[in-house]
C-alpha positions in Angstrom: -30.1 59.6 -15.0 -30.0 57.4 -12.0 -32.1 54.0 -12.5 -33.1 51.4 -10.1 -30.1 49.4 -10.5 -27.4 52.0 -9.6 -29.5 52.5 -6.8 -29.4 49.6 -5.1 -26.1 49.0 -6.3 -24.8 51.8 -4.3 -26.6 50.5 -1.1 -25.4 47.3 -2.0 -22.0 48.4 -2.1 -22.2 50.8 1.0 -23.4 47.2 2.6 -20.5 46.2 1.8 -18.3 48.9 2.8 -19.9 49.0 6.4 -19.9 45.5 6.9 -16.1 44.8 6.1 -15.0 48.1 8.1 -17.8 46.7 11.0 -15.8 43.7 10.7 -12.4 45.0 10.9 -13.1 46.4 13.9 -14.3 43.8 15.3 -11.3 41.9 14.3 -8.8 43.9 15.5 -10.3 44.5 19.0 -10.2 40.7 19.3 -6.6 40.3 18.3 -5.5 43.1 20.9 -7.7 41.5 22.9 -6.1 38.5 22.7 -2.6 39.9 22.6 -2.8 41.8 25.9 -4.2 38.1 27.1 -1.2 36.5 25.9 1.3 39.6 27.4 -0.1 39.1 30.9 0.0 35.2 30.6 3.6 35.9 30.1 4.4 39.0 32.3 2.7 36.8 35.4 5.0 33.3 34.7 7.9 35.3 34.1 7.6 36.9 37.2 6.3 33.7 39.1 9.7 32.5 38.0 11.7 35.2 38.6 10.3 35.5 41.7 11.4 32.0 42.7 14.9 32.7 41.3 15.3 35.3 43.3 14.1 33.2 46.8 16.7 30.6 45.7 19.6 32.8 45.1 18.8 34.6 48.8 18.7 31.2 50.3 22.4 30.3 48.2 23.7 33.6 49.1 22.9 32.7 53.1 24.2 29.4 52.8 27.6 30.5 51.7 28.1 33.1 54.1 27.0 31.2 56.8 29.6 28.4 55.6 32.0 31.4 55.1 31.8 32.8 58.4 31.7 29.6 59.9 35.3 28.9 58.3 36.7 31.9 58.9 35.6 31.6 62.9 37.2 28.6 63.0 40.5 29.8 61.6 40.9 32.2 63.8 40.2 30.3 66.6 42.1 26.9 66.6 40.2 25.2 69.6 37.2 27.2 69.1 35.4 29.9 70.4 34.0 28.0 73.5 37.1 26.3 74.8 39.6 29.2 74.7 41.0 32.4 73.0 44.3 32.3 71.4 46.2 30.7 73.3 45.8 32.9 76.5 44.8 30.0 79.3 41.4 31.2 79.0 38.3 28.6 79.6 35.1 28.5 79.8 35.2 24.8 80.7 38.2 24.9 83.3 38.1 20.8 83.6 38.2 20.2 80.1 
């Protein structure tokens, strides 16, 4: 019933089989591979970069209210803070 040929045709053919689902495998391990690679790439520079957006905003954000509070100190003092108080006589520097 079964010659030779079908024999080793079958094994030939289970070769076959093995080696492409061996190699499929193998393939797809090395594209996740390389996928999670490319993920962490990104996931560092993006936060690299977030990171220094962040530190330059905080440093904005200090300028301003620093320039803020500087503007609205000096409004509220005409002569400033070291030379008198509204307008009461008050001096720190009598001779001035």
């Amino acid at each position: 019933m079964w010659g030779k040929n079908t024999i080793n045709y079958t094994q030939y053919f289970l070769t076959l089989v093995l080696f492409t689902f061996c190699t499929c495998c193998i393939l797809r391990c090395l594209v996740c591979f390389v996928v999670c690679c490319l993920v962490c790439i990104v996931v560092v520079v993006l936060r690299v970069l977030l990171s220094s957006y962040v530190y330059l905003f905080n440093c904005v954000c200090i300028a301003v209210f620093t320039l803020n509070a500087g503007l609205l100190a000096g409004s509220q003092y005409s002569e400033g803070p070291a030379t008198g108080h509204l307008d009461t006589g008050f001096s720190w520097f009598p001779c001035a």
